[in-house]
N, C-alpha and C positions, 0 to 999 in steps of 0.2 A: 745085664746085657740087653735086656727087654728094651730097661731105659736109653740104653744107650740106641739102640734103632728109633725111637719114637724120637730120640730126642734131635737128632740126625735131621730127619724131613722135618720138625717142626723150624729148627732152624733155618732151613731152604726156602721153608712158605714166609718164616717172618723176611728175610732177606731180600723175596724176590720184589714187593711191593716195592722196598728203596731203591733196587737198583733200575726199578723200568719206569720209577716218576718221574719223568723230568718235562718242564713245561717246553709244550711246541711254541713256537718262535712265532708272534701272531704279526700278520703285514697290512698293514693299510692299502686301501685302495680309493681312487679318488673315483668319483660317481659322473660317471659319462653319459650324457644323452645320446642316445643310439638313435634316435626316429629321424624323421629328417623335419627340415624347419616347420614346416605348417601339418604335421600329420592329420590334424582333427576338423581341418576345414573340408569339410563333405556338403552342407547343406548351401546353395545358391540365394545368395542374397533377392527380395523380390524387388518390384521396378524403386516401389518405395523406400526401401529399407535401401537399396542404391544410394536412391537420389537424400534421403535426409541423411545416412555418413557421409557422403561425398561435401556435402555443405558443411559439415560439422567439421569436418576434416581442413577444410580451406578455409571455412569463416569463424571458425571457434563460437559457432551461434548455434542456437536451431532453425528448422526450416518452418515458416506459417504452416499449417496444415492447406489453404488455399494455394500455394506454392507447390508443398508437395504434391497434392491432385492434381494441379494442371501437369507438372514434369511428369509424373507414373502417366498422366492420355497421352503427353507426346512421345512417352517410349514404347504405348504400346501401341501409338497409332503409325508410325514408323516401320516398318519391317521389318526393318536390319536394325536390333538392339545395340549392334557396336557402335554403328553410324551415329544412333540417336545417344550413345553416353559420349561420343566424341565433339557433339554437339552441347551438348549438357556440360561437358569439361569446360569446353571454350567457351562458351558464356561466363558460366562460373570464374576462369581465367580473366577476363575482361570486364566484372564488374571491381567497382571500389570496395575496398572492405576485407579482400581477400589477403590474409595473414601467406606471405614467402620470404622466407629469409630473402636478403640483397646477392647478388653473385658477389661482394666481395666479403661478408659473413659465410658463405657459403664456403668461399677458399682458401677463406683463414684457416678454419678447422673442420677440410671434410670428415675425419670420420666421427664426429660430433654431428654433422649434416646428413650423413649416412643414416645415423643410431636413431638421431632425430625422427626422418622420414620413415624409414623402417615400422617405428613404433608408434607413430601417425598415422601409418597408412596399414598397412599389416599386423599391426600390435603382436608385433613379436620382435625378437634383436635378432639382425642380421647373421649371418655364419661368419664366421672367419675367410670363407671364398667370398661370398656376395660383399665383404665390407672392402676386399683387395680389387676386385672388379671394378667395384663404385671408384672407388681413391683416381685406381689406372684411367679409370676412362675419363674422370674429370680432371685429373691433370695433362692427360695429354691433349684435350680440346678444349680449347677458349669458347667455342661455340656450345658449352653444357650451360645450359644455366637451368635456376631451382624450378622457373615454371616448365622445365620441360622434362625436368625427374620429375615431378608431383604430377604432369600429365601423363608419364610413365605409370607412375605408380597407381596410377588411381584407372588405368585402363589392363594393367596386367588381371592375367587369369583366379591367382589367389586373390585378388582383392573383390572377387565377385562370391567368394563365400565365406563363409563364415563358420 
């Protein structure tokens, strides 16, 4: 009879392990970037470091060192730093040399012109809102063309740090 009680619970304990293993159902999850597009740009580019990406970015060169000295005196001898890089744009716009897609490369496939600029000028890829923006606004006016996203681009607030 002894045995028969021991034998009772020993069976329950072997039992119970089988009946509660059963594998949980594992679900994949696809990896989201939560931050938003430029979270790590905090430090302010200086007059120099401006003016030789600005170059870099337009002329696919580097800037002389004698070049870059005189642009950082006229940005800092200038007051108003915006004035003086909207100056510095447009020069750079109106010299030979300067790499811009054609506006008719440009409308062939904007969001190849989008992805482009984006990572030209902000070295990062566009969101999904910013790439629907760029599309809408260059399809609906004739009057966009590339040198005047790339003077966008190169005057907007993120592209002043890094």
């Amino acid at each position: 009879m002894q045995r028969r009680h021991l034998l009772l619970p020993l069976l329950l304990l072997a039992a119970l392990p089988q009946s509660a293993c059963r594998k949980e159902p594992i679900y994949e999850l696809d990896q989201v970037d939560l931050r938003p597009p430029s979270p790590n740009k905090d430090q302010e580019k200086t007059n120099e470091e401006y003016a030789a990406i600005l170059h870099a970015n337009l002329f696919q060169t580097a800037l002389s060192a004698n070049d870059l000295f005189e642009l950082a005196q006229c940005i800092e001898s200038i007051g108003d730093k915006e004035l003086a890089r909207e100056v510095i744009i447009s020069n750079f716009m109106n010299k030979p040399g300067v790499i811009i897609p054609s506006d008719t490369v440009m409308r062939a496939d904007i969001d190849a012109f989008v992805q482009g600029t984006y990572n030209r000028f902000l070295v990062r890829d566009p969101s999904e809102a910013e790439r629907t923006w760029f599309r809408n606004m260059i399809e609906a006016d004739p009057n966009v063309s590339p040198e005047l996203v790339y003077f966008s681009f190169a005057l907007s607030n993120e592209y002043l740090y890094y």
